[in-house]
C-alpha positions as CSV (number, residue, x, y, z in Angstrom):
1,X,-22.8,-39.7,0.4
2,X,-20.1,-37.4,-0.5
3,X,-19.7,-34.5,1.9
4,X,-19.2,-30.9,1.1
5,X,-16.4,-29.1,3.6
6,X,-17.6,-25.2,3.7
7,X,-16.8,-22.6,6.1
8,X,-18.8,-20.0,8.1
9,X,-17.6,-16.9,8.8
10,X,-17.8,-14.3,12.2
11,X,-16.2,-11.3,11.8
12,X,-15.3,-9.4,14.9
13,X,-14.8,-5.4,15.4
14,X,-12.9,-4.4,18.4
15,X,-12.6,-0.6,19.5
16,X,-9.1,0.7,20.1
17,X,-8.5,0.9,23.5
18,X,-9.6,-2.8,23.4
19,X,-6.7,-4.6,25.3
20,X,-5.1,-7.2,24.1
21,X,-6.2,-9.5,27.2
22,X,-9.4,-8.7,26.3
23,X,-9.2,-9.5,23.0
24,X,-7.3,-12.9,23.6
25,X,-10.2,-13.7,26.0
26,X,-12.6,-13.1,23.7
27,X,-11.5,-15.2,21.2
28,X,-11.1,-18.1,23.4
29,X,-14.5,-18.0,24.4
30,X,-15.2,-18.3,20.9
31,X,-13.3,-21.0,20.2
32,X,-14.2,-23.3,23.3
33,X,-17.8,-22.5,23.3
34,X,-18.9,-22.1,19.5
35,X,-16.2,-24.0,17.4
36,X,-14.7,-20.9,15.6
37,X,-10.9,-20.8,15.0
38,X,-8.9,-17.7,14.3
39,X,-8.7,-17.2,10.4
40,X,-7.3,-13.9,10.0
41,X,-6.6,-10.7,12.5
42,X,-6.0,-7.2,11.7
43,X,-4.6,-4.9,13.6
44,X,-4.9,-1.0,12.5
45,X,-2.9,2.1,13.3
46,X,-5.5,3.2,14.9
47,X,-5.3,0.7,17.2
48,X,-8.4,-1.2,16.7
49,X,-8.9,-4.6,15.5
50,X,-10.6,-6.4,12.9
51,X,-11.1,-10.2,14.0
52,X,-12.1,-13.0,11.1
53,X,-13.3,-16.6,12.6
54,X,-14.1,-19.6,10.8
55,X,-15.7,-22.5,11.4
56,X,-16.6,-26.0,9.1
57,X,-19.7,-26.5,8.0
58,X,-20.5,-29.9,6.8
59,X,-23.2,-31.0,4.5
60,X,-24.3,-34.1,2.9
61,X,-25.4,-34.0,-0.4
62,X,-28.3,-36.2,-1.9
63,X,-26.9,-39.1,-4.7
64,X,-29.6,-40.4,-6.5
């Protein structure tokens, strides 16, 4: 069966004031307990953060 690589995506919104320990720590909870890996991170002048995860989701499709 072929298989059919897509990807799910978590977006995370920190406040500012959020440290960047905190944020770090965050992430790697992310990543060692659900799979996700860092796609893209924004960081505003404002000084908070916008965090995009991804992660594979693979599914098998039916051949007849």
């Amino acid at each position: 069966m072929p298989l059919m690589v897509e990807y799910a995506y978590l977006v995370l919104r920190l406040p500012r004031g959020t440290s960047r320990d905190a944020a770090r720590q965050l992430m790697t909870e992310h990543a060692e307990y659900g799979g996700w890996e860092l796609d893209r991170l924004r960081l505003y002048p404002d000084g908070s953060r916008r965090i995009r995860l991804r992660r594979k989701v693979i599914r098998q499709t039916r051949t007849f």
